[in-house]
N, C-alpha and C positions, 0 to 999 in steps of 0.2 A: 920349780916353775910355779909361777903364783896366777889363780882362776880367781876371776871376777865374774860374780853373778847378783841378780836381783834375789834378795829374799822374798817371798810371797807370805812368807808369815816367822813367828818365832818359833827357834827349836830348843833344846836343852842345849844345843853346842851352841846358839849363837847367845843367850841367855849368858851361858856360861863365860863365854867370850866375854862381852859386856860388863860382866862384874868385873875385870881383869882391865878394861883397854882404858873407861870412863875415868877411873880416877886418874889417867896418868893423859886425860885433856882438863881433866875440870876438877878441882876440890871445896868447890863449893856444891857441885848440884851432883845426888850419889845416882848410882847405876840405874837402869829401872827398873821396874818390877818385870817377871815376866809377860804380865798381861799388858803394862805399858808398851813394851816391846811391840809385839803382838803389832796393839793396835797402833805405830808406829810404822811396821812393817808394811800392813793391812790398811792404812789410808789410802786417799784416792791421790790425794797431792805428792804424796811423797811416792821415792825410791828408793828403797835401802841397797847398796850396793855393799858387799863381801866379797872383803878378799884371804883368800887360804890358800896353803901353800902345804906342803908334805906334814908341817909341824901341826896344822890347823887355822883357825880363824887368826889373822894377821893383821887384817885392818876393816877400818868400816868408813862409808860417807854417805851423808841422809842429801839425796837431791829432793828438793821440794820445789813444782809446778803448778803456777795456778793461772788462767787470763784475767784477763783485768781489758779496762779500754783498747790501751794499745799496743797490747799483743800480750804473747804468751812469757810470762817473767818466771825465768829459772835461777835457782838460789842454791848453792852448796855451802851445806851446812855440818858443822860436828864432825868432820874428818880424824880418823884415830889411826892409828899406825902404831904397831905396838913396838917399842922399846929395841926389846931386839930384833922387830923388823928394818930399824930405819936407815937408811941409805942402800937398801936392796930394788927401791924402782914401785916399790906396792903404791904409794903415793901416787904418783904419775899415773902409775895403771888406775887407781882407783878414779882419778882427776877426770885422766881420759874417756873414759869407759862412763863417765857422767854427761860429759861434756857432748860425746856422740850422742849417746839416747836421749838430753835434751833438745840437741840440733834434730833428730829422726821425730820429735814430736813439735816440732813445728817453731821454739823457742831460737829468739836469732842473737840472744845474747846471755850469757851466764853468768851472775854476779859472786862475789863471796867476801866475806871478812875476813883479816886476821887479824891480831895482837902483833904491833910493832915488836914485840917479846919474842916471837916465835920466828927466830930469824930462819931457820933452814925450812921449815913452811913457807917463807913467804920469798924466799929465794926458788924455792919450786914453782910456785903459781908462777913468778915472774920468766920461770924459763919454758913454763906450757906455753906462755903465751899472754898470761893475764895481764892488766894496765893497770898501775893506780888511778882511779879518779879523786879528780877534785870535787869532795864530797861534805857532807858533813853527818856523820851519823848521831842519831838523839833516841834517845830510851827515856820510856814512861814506864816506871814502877809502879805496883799497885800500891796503895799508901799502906801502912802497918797500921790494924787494928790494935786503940788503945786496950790492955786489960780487965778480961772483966766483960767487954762487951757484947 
């Protein structure tokens, strides 16, 4: 059975987790520090949801809430599933279990990204419920300071 809950801050198990689940979303940006953590946990915008099951921490997904003019914009972000948890439902549970506590804080729509790469992710969001939009997403990098300066 897999329990989804809110961390309210970092522990050594979710730390520990962390180091284990990050490299196997992202290989470019490494795990965080514990106090990263922490204050990731401990922000006001975010939620960090955990999920563990008899083995331990299984997966993680950072919902982040902030208003704005019109209305309240909720964002799921950095969703992790670990390896040998995946096609056991943590996903879903995790998706879900955002998706109400967004809706319960006043949010009337959920957005998220993924990587056209990441086909069994984005085959999941599609069967919660989620829509592709016609969108266009744009990133601003900070520029690279030259050497020396």
């Amino acid at each position: 059975m897999v329990d989804v809950t809110i961390a309210s801050g970092a522990s050594e198990d979710l730390h520990a987790a962390m180091q284990r689940l990050v490299p196997q979303l992202s290989s470019s940006n490494p795990p965080p520090s514990f106090g990263e953590l922490d204050r990731v946990c401990r922000h006001e915008a975010n939620s960090f949801f955990v999920a563990s099951d008899e083995t331990g921490i299984v997966g993680v997904l950072t919902l982040v809430m902030f208003p704005i003019p019109t209305g309240i914009r909720a964002w799921i972000e950095d969703v992790i599933v670990d390896d040998a948890a995946r096609g056991k439902g943590v996903g879903r549970l995790l998706n879900e279990a955002a998706i109400e506590h967004a809706f319960s804080q006043g949010a009337v729509t959920v957005d998220l990204t993924s990587r056209p790469s990441r086909e069994a992710a984005n085959r999941l969001y599609q069967r919660i419920g989620f829509e592709a939009r016609e969108t266009n997403v744009y990133r601003y990098s900070k520029p690279e300071q030259p050497a020396g300066s």
